[in-house]
C-alpha angles and dihedrals in degrees: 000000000000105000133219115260107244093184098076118128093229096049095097098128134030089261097082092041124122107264104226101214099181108063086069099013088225135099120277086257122000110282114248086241146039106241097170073069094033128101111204125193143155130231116192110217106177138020118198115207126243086279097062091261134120121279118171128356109206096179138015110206075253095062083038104075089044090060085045094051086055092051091051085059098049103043092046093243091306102169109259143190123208127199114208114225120201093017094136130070106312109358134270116013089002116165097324130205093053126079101180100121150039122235107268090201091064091049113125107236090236090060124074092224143024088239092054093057082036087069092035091063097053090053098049098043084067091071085057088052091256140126127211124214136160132267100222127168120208104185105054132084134188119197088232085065108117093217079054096101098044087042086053100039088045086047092236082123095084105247128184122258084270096057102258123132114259108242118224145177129335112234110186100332101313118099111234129202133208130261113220095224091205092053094047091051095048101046074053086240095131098049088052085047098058097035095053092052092052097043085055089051113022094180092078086087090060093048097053107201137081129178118221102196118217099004098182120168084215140035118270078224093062115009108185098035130072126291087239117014087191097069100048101232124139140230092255086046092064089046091057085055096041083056096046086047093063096046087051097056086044090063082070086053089240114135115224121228130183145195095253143004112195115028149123085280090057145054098175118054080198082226104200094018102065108054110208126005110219094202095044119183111165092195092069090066086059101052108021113087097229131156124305099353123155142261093222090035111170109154148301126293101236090246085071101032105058125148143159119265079199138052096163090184099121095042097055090047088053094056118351089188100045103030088210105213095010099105088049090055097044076058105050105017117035093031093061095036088052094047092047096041094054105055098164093072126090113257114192137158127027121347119187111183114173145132093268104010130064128174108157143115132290102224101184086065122067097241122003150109147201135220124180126164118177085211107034128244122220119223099342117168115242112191114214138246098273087222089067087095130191091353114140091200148000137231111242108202126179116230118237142170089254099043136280114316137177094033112195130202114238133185129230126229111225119220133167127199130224090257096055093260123140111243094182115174146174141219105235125180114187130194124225108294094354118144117196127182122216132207139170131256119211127224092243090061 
């Protein structure tokens, strides 16, 4: 196996030590949410132009809950967690590294402030099953920042072995610069940074979870070299930090999720440590050298290789009010993930699982299933969950953004095996891209 390196000069204390998952196959400490039964997405809210300004709003936290109440709909009350895009300053990428103040533009005309309709969205998306967190992002730096001018002169901004800031990449239109994690921790920067942002906005702590965007151990600039060869650490400096960052964030009780795990900007998926990958790819694992991995490597255990079936992002920004092709990938996405990732709950009856075609249970609800074919079937027989004892029929509902409608009776057909067992089945007919839920009803209604 590739070892931690132990040598590192921030690694004074056991929070910056290499977490050795494999020796429980669980996280350092239990996450604050499920995310084998969480569906995490992200909804951008605010782009900022190539002069620091504001662009284009897409959604005001207004618009928001609206876009939340829709979701609900569509993914039959399955627990979420939404990451908020755009929320600071300007929008997107805007004057990091600050995170002082919530976007004006997004404020509900009934609140003084935006921060004020920024809290009472978090609060109202609970009652769609949802929670709502923040998109944050710990390594960039743009020269309109306020806290510019204290990052340059404390040398947390990389800089070259001259002395000279490292130039990164332009992101639309702005240049951005790099942030040595290990500078900025020691200086206790990022400790003030992430206290002051949960401190605006406790709930944060009740929402428990937090994602750090873009989350590299080395600059996209100079992969394979230190963030900031100026100040001597080393990669495996910035990693310490990077750990001790996400304890730190884990005192407050909030999980940390990324945008990767195991990729060219990291040598270490911090497995244990970061909670959920938004970009997941398993056979990365297989073929990447990381951390700790080791000799016999197989594969992860699902409690620390959780990710989202579905980001949702571009789709709400087509079309907020219609979610054009959600409803198709809670079919065929989110259904079956749900039903593989969670391997302790009885799973019974017809289960249909391909590219364009779902029938099959939804675990997260008491009694119900799901059937969903992109071309349609005529009369095919779906037998039941054997657990759906003593009903006569069932109710056949079609899922829509704004809830299940048209809902059809519909008999079951009684069979008994020869073992006693109850074979109950349907006859179901689906249109093209139609997605019905089915439930039964009991003898008493």
């Amino acid at each position: 196996m590739t070892s931690p390196n132990s040598n590192s000069r921030l690694n004074n204390d056991e929070s910056g030590a290499y977490y050795d998952w494999a020796k429980t196959m669980k996280p350092e400490s239990p996450w604050t949410h499920d995310y084998n039964r969480t569906v995490v997405m992200k909804l951008l809210l605010c782009t900022r132009d190539g002069q620091g300004n504001i662009d284009k709003i897409y959604l005001t936290f207004s618009d928001v809950i609206n876009v939340i109440r829709r979701i609900n709909h569509i993914t039959l009350g399955i627990p979420k967690i939404i990451y908020l895009v755009g929320w600071q300053y300007n929008g997107h990428d805007s004057k990091y590294p600050a995170w002082d103040q919530v976007n004006t533009s997004l404020k509900r005309s009934e609140d003084s402030t935006s921060l004020a309709s920024l809290k009472w969205l978090i609060k109202k998306a609970k009652e769609y099953n949802t929670t709502i967190s923040l998109h944050i992002n710990m390594i960039d730096a743009f020269m309109e920042s306020p806290l510019w001018d204290e990052y340059l002169a404390c040398d947390i901004i990389a800089k070259d072995s001259s002395g000279d800031p490292i130039k990164g990449e332009n992101f639309n239109g702005m240049q951005s610069y790099q942030i040595s994690y290990a500078r900025e921790w020691e200086l206790g920067y990022a400790q003030n940074r992430i206290d002051r942002l949960v401190n605006m906005i406790p709930e944060l702590k009740e929402s428990g979870t937090i994602h750090i965007d873009a989350f590299h151990s080395m600059r996209p600039s100079g992969p394979d070299e230190p963030i900031s060869p100026y100040l001597g650490f080393s990669i495996d400096d910035e990693i310490v930090a990077q750990r001790k960052i996400i304890r730190y964030w884990r005192r407050y009780g909030i999980d940390v999720t990324s945008e990767g795990a195991m990729y060219w900007l990291r040598k270490d998926p911090f497995l244990g440590l970061q909670a959920m990958t938004w970009h997941y790819d398993e056979m990365t694992y297989a073929h990447e050298n990381w951390i700790g991995k080791p000799d016999n490597f197989t594969s992860l255990p699902a409690l620390l290789s959780a990710y989202t079936p579905m980001h949702a992002e571009p789709e709400i920004m087509q079309d907020p009010k219609n979610l054009p092709g959600l409803i198709e990938q809670f079919c065929l996405n989110v259904v079956p993930w749900y039903y593989r990732r969670n391997t302790d709950i009885s799973k019974t009856g017809t289960v249909i699982m391909d590219s364009d075609e779902v029938v099959c249970p939804v675990l997260w609800k008491e009694k119900a299933l799901i059937a969903y074919s992109r071309q349609g079937f005529d009369n095919r027989k779906i037998k039941l969950p054997s657990r759906w004892m003593n009903i006569t029929k069932v109710k056949a509902e079609i899922l829509t953004v704004d809830g299940l409608k048209d809902s059809q009776i519909v008999p079951v057909e009684e069979e008994t095996s020869w073992r006693n067992t109850s074979n109950n089945s349907i006859s179901l007919s689906l249109q093209s891209g139609q997605a019905v839920v089915i439930q039964p009803i009991s003898l008493q209604s």
